[in-house]
C-alpha positions as CSV (number, residue, x, y, z in Angstrom):
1,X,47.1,-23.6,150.6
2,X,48.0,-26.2,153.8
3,X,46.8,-24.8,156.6
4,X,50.0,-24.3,159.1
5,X,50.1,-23.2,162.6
6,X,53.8,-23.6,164.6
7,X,53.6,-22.7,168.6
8,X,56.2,-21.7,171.2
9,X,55.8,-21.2,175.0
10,X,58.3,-18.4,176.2
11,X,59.4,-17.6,180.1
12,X,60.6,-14.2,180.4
13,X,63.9,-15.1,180.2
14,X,62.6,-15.7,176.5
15,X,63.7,-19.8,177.2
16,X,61.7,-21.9,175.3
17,X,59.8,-24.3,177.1
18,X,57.4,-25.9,174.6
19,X,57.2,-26.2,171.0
20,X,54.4,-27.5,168.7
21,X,52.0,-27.9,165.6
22,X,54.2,-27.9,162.6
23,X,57.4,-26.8,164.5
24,X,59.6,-28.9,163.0
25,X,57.8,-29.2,159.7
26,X,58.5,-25.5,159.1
27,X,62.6,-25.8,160.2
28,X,63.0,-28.3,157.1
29,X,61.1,-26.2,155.1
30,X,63.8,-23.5,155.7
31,X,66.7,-25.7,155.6
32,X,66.9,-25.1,159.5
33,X,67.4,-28.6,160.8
34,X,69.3,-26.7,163.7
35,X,66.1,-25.6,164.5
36,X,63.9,-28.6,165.2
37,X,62.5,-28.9,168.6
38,X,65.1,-31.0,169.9
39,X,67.6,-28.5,169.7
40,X,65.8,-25.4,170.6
41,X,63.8,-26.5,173.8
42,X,65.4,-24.9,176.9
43,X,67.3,-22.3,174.9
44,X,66.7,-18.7,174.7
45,X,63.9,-18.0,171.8
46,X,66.8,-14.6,171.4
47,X,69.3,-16.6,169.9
48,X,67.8,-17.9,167.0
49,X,66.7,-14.4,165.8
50,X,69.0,-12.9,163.3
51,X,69.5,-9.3,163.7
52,X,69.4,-6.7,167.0
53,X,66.3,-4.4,166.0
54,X,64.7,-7.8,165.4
55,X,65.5,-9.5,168.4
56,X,64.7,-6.1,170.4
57,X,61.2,-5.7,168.8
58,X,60.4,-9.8,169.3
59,X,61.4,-9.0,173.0
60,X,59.6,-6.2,173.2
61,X,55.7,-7.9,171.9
62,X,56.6,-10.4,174.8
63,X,57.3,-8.3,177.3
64,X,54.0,-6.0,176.8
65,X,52.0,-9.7,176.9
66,X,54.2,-10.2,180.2
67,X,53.5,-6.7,181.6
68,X,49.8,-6.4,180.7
69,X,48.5,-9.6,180.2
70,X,46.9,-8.7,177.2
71,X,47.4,-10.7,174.0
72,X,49.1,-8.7,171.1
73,X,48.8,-9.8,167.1
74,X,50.9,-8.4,164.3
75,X,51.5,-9.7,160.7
76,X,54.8,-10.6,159.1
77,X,55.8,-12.2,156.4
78,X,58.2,-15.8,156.3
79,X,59.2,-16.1,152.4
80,X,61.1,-19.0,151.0
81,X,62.6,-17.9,147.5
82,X,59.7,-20.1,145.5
83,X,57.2,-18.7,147.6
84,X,55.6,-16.0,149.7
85,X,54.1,-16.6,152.9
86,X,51.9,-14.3,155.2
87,X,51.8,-15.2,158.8
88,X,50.0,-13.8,161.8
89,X,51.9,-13.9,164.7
90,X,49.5,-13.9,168.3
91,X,50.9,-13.6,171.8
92,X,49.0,-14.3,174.7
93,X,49.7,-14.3,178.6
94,X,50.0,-17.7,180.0
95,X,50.3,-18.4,184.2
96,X,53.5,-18.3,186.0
97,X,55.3,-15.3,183.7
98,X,54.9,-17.1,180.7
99,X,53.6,-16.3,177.0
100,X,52.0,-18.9,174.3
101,X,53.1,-17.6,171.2
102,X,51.6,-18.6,168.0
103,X,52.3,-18.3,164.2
104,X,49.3,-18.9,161.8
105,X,49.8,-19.5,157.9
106,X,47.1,-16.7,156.5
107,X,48.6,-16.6,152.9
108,X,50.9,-17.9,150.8
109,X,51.1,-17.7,146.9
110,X,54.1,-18.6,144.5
111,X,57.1,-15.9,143.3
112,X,57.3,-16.0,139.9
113,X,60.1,-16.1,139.0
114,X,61.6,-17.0,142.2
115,X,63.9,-15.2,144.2
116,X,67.8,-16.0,143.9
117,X,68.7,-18.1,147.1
118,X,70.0,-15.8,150.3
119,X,71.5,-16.5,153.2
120,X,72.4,-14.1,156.1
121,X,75.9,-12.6,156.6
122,X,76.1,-9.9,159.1
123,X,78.7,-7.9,156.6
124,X,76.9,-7.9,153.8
125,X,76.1,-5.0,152.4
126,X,72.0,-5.5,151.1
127,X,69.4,-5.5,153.7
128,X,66.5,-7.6,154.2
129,X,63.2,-6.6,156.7
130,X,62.9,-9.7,159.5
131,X,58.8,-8.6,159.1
132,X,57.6,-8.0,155.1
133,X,61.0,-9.1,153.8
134,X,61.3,-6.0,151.8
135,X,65.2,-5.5,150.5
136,X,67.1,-2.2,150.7
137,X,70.0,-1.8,148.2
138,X,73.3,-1.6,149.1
139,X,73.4,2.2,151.1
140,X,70.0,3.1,149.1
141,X,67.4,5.1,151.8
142,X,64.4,3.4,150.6
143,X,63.4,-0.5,151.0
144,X,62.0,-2.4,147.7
145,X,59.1,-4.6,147.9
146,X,60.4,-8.6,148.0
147,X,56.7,-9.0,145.8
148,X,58.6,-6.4,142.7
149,X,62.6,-8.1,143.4
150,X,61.9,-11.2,141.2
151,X,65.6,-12.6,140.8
152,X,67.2,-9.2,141.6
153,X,67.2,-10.2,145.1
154,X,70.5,-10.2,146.4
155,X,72.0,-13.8,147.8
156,X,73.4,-11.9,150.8
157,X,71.6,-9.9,153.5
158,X,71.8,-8.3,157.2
159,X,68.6,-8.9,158.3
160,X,67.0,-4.8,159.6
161,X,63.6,-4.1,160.1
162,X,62.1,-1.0,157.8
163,X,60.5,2.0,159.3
164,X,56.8,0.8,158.3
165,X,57.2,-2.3,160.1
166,X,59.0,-0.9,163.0
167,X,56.3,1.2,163.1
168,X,53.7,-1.9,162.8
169,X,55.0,-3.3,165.7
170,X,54.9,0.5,167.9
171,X,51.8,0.9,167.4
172,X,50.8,-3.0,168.3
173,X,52.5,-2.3,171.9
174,X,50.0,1.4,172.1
175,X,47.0,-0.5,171.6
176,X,47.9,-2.7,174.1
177,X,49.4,-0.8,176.4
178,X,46.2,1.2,176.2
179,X,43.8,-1.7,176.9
180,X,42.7,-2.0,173.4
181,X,43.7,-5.7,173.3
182,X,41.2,-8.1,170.9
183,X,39.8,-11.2,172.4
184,X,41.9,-14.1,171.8
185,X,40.1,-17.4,170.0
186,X,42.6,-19.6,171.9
187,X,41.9,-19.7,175.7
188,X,45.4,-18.8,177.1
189,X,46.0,-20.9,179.9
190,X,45.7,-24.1,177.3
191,X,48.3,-25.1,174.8
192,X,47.0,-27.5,172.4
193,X,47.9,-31.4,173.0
194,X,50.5,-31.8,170.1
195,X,54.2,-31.1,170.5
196,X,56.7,-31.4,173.0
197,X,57.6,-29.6,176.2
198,X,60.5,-29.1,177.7
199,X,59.9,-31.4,180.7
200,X,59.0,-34.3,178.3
201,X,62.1,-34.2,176.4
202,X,64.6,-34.3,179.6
């Protein structure tokens, strides 16, 4: 397994100022050439987030880094249809109302068989978690595991995120809020020298 780490500096207006690591490397890998560093730097980190309880939680592990200044760290998984990839996203306070997030490749192993090709459509009618990219069925009340789909996963999906994971993320902000924060490996007023800032670009 490559080891992978992307990184995105956030203001709290969510604009993103600075991109890096394997930013770009990961947009191709998703067939997201609108997303390469280019065309994202200066624009709100909001709208490229498919789905509202998605874009509300993402907002929400920022703004308790912003609040506290306490770093926060959740898991989520980022699955291509070969292959399934564990990620551990970190979010520490930087100076001046900003936040250095970072996504770490922890796992990845191949689906087999792989999952059909999806693509989001906000009318469709199957459901996909933005965080373990579990699938719920149509108007079904529970959510099936992406690892037990194989090529019953369905081409179309709103993108939702499942009670567990919604939970996941509560609980993250509590321990935080609280003052249970870990101690970050990173230090947080340092981004590393690779990538490209928003300043460089203009």
């Amino acid at each position: 397994m490559k080891f992978q780490q992307v990184y995105a500096v956030v203001d709290s207006e969510f604009r993103l100022l600075w991109v890096g690591g394997e930013w770009d490397e990961f947009a191709l890998q998703n067939a997201a050439q609108h997303a390469l560093a280019n065309h994202v730097l200066s624009t709100s980190l909001l709208a490229h987030i498919a789905g509202d309880e998605t874009r509300r939680l993402t907002a929400r592990l920022v703004e308790t880094v912003l609040q506290t200044k306490r770093p926060v760290r959740v898991q989520y998984r980022c699955d291509s249809p070969s292959m399934a990839r564990s990620y551990q996203l970190t979010i520490q306070p930087m100076k001046d109302e900003r936040a250095l997030m970072v996504h770490d490749l922890k796992d990845a192993w191949h689906f087999s068989p792989p999952l059909n090709i999806w693509h989001y459509d906000p009318n469709a009618r199957d459901c996909k978690c933005s965080f373990c990219g579990d699938i719920r069925f149509g108007g079904a009340p529970d959510w099936t595991s992406c690892d037990d789909i194989g090529d019953r996963h369905p081409t179309h999906v709103v993108y939702e995120v499942c009670t567990r994971c919604q939970d996941t993320v509560a609980e993250a902000v509590r321990l935080v809020l609280e003052g249970n924060a870990f101690t970050p490996a990173l230090d947080s007023e340092e981004v590393p020298a690779s990538g490209q800032s928003r300043d460089q670009r203009e």
